[in-house]
Chimera marker file (.cmm) of the C-alpha trace (Angstrom):
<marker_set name="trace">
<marker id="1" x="0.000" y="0.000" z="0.000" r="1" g="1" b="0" radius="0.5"/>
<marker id="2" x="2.936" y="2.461" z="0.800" r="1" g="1" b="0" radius="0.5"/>
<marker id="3" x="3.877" y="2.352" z="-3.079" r="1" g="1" b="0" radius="0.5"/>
<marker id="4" x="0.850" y="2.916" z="-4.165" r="1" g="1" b="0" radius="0.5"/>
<marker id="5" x="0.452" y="6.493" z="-1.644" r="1" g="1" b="0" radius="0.5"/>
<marker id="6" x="3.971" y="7.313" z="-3.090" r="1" g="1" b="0" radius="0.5"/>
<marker id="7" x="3.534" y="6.681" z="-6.807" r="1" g="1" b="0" radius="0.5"/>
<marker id="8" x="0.587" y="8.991" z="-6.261" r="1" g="1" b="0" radius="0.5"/>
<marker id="9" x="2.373" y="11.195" z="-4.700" r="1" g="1" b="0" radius="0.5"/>
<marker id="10" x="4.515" y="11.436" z="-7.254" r="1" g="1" b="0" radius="0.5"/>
<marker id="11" x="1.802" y="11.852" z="-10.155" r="1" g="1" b="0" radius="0.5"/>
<marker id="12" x="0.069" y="14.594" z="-7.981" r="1" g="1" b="0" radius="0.5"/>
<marker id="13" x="3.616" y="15.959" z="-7.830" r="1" g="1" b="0" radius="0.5"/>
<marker id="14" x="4.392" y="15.948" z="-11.217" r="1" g="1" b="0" radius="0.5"/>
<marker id="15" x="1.262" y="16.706" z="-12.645" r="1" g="1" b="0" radius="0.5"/>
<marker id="16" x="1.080" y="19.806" z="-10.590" r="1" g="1" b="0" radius="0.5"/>
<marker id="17" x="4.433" y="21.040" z="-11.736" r="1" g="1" b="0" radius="0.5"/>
<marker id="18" x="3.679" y="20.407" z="-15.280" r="1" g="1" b="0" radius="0.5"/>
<marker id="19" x="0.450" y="22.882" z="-15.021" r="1" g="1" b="0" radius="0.5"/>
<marker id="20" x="2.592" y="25.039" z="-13.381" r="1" g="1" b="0" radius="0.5"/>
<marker id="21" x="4.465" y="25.548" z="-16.275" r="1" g="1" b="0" radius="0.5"/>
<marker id="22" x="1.175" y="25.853" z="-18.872" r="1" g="1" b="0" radius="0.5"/>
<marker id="23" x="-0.800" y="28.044" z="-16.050" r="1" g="1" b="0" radius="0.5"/>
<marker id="24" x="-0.354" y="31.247" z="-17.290" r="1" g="1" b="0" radius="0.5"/>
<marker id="25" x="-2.206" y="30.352" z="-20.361" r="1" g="1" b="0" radius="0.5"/>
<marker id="26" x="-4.940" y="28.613" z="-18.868" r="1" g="1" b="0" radius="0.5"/>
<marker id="27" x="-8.134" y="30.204" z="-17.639" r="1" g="1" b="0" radius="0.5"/>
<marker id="28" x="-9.376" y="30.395" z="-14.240" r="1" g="1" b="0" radius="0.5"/>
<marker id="29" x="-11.984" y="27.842" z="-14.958" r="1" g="1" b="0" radius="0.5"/>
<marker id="30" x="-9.791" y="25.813" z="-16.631" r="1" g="1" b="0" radius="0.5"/>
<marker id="31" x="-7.177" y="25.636" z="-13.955" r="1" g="1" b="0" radius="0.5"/>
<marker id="32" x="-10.091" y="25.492" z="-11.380" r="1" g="1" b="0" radius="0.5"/>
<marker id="33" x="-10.886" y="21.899" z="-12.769" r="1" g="1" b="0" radius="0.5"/>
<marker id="34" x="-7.982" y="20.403" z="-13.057" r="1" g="1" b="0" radius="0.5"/>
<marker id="35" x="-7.005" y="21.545" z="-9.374" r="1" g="1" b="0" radius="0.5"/>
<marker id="36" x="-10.217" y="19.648" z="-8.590" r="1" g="1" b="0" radius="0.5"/>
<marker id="37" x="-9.322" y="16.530" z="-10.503" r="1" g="1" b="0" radius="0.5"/>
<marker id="38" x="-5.817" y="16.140" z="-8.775" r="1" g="1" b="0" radius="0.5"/>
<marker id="39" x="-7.344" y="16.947" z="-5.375" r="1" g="1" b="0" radius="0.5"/>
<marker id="40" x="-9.733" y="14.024" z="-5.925" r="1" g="1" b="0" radius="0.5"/>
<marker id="41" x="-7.080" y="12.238" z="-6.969" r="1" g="1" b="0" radius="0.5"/>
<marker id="42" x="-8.479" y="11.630" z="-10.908" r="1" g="1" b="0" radius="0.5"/>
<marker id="43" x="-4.742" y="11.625" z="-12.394" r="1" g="1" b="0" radius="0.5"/>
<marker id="44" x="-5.688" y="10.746" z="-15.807" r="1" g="1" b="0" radius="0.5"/>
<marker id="45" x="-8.583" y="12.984" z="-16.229" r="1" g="1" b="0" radius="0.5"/>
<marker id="46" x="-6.323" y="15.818" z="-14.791" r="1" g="1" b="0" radius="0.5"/>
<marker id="47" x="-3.487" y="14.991" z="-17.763" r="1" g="1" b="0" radius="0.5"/>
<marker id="48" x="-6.461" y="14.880" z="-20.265" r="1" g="1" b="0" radius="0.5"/>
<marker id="49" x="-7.696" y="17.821" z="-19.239" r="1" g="1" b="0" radius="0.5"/>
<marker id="50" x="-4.687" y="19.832" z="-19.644" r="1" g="1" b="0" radius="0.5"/>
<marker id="51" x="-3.672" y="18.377" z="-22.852" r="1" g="1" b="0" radius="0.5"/>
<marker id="52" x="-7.347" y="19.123" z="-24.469" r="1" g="1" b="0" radius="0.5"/>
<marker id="53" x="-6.788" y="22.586" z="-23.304" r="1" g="1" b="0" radius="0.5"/>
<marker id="54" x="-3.472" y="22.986" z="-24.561" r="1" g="1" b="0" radius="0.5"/>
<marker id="55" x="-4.807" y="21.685" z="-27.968" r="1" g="1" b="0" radius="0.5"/>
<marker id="56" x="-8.532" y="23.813" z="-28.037" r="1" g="1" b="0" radius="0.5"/>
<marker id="57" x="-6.822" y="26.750" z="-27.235" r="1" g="1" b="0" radius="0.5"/>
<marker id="58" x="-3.736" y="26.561" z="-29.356" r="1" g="1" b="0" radius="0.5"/>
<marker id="59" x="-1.054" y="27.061" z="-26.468" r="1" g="1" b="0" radius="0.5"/>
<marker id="60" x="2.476" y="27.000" z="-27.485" r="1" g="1" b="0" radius="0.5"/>
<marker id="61" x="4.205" y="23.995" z="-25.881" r="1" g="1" b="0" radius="0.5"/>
<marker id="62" x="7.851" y="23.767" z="-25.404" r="1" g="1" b="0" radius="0.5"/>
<marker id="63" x="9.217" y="19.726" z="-26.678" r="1" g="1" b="0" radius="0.5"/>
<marker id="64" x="10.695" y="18.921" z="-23.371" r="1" g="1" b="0" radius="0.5"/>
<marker id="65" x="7.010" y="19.728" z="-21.845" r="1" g="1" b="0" radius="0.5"/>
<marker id="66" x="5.788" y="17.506" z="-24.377" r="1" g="1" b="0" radius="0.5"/>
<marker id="67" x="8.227" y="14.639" z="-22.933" r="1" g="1" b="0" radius="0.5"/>
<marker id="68" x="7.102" y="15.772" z="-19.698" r="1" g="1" b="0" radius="0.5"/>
<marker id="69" x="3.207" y="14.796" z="-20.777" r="1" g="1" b="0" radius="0.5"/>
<marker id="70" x="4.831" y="11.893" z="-22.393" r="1" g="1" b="0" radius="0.5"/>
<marker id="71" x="6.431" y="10.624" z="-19.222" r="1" g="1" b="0" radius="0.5"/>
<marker id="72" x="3.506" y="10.995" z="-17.128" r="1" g="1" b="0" radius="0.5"/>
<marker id="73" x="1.187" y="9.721" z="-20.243" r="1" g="1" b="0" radius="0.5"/>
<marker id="74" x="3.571" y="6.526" z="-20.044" r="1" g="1" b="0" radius="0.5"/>
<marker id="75" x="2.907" y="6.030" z="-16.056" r="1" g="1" b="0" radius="0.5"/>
<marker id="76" x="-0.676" y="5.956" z="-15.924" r="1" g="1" b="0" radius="0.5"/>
<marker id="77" x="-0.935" y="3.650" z="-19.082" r="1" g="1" b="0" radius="0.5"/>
<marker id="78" x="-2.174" y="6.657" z="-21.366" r="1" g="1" b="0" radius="0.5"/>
<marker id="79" x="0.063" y="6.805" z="-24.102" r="1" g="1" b="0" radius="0.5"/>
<marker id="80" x="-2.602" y="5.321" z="-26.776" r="1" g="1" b="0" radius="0.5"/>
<marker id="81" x="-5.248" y="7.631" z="-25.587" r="1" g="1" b="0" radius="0.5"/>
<marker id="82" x="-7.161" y="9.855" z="-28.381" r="1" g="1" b="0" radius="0.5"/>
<marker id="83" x="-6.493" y="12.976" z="-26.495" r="1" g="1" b="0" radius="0.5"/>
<marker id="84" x="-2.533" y="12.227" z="-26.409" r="1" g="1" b="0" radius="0.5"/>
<marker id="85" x="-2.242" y="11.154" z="-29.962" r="1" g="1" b="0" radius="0.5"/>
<marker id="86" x="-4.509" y="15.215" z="-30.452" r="1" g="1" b="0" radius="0.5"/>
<marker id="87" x="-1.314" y="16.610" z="-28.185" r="1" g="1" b="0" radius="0.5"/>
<marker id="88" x="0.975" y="14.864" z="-30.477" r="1" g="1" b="0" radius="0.5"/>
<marker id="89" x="-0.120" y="15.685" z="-33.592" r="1" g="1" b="0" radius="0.5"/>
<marker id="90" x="-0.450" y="19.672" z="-32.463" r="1" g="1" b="0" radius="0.5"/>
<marker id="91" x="2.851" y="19.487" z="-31.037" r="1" g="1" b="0" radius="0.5"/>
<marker id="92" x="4.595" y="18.114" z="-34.251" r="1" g="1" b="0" radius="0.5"/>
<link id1="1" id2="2" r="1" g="1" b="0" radius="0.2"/>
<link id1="2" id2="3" r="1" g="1" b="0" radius="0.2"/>
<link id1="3" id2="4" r="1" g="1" b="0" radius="0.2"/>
<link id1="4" id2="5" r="1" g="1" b="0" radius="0.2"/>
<link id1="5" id2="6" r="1" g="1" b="0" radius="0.2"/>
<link id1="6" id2="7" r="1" g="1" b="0" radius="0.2"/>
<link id1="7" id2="8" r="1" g="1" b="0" radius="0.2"/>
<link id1="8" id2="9" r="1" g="1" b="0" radius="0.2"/>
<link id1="9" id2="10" r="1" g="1" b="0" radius="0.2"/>
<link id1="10" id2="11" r="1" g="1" b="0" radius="0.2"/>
<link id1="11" id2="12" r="1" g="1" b="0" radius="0.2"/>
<link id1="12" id2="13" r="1" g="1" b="0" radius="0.2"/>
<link id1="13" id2="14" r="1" g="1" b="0" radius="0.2"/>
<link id1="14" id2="15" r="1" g="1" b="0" radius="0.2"/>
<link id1="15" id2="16" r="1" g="1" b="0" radius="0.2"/>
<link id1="16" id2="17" r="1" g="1" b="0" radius="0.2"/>
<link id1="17" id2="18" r="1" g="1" b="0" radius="0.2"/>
<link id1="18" id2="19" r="1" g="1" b="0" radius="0.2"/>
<link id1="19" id2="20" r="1" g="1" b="0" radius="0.2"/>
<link id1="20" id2="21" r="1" g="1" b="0" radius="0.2"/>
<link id1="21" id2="22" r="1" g="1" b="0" radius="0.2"/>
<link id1="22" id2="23" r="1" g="1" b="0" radius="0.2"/>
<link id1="23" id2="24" r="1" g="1" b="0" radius="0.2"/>
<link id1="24" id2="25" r="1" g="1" b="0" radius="0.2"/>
<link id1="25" id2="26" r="1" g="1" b="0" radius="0.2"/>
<link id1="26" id2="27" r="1" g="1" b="0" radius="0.2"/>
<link id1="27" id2="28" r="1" g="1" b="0" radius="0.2"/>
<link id1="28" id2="29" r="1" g="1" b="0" radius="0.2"/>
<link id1="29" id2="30" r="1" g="1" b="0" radius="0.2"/>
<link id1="30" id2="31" r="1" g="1" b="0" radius="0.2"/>
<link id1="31" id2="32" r="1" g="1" b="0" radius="0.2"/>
<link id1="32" id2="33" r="1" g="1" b="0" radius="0.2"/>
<link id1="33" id2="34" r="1" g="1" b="0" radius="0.2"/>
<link id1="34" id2="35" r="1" g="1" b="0" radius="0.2"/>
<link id1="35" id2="36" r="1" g="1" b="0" radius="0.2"/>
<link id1="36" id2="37" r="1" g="1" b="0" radius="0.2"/>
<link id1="37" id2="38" r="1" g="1" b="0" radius="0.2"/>
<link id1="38" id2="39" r="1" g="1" b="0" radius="0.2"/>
<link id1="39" id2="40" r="1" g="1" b="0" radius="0.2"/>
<link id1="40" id2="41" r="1" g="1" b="0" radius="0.2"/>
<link id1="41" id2="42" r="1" g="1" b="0" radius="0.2"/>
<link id1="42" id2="43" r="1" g="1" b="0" radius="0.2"/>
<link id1="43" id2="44" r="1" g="1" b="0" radius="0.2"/>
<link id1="44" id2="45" r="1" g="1" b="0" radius="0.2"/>
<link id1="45" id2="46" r="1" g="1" b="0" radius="0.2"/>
<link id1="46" id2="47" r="1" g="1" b="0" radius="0.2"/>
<link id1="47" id2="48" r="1" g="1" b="0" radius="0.2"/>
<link id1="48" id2="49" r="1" g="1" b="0" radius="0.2"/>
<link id1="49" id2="50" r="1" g="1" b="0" radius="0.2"/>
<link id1="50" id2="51" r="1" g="1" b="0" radius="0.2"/>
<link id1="51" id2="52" r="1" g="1" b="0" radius="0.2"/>
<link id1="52" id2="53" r="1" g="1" b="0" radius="0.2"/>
<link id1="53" id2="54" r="1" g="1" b="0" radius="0.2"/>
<link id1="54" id2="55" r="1" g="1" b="0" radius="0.2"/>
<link id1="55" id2="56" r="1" g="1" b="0" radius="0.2"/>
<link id1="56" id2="57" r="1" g="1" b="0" radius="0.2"/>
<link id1="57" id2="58" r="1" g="1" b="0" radius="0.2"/>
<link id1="58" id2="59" r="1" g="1" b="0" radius="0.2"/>
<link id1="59" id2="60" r="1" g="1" b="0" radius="0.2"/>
<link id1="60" id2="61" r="1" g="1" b="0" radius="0.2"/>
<link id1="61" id2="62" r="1" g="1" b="0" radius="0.2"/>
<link id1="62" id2="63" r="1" g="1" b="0" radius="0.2"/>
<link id1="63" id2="64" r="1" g="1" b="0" radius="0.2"/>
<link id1="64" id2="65" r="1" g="1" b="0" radius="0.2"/>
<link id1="65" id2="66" r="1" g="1" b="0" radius="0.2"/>
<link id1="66" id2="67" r="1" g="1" b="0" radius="0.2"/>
<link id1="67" id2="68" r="1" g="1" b="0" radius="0.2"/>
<link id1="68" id2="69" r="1" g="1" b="0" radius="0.2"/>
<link id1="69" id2="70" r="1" g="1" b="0" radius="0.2"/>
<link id1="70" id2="71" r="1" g="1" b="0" radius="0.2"/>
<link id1="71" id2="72" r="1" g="1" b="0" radius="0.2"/>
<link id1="72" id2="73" r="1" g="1" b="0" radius="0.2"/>
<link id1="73" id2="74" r="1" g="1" b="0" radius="0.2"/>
<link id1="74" id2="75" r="1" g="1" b="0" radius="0.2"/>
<link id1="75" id2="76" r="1" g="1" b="0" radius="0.2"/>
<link id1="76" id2="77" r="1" g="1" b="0" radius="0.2"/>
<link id1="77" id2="78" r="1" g="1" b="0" radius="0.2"/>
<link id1="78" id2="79" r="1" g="1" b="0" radius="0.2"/>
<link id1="79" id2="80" r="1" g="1" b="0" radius="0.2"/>
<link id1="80" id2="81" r="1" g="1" b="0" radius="0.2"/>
<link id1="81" id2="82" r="1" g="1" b="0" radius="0.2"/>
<link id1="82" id2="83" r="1" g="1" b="0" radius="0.2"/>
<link id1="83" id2="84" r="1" g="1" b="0" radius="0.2"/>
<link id1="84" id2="85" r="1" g="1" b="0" radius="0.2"/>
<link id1="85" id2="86" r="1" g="1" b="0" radius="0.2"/>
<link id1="86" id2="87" r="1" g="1" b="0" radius="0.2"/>
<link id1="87" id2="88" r="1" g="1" b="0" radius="0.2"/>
<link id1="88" id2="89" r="1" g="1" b="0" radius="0.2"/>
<link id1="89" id2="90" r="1" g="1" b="0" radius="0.2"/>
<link id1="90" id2="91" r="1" g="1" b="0" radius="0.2"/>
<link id1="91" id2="92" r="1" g="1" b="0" radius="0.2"/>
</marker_set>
């Protein structure tokens, strides 16, 4: 159970850093729910949620921050979902 509290840890972590780095372009809404998806602990939804933003809205994303939603992608068994491939093909 104790690696379980600490790989979430980590996500919560990481996830939180990565939207720290895309919040300035985010709305208040738009931050507001994903704040509320990693405070009820809904990881995936979180990383969807600011990767369908990223691609609605157009907001410039850096390639290591794309490696960054890659790496986090690959942890929670994402990396074949429709709303990554939509980050990948808008990154280039």
């Amino acid at each position: 159970m104790a690696h379980h509290s600490t790989h979430y840890a980590e996500l919560d972590q990481a996830i939180r850093a990565l939207l720290g780095v895309l919040e300035r372009s985010f709305a208040a809404d738009q931050l507001t729910e994903v704040h509320d998806y990693l405070d009820h602990r809904e990881y995936g939804l979180a990383l969807a949620t600011i990767a369908s933003v990223v691609v609605d809205d157009r907001i410039p994303i850096r390639p290591e921050t794309v490696r960054q939603v890659d790496a986090l992608a690959f942890s929670m068994k994402m990396t074949g979902d429709r709303v990554m491939r939509r980050l990948h093909a808008y990154a280039g």
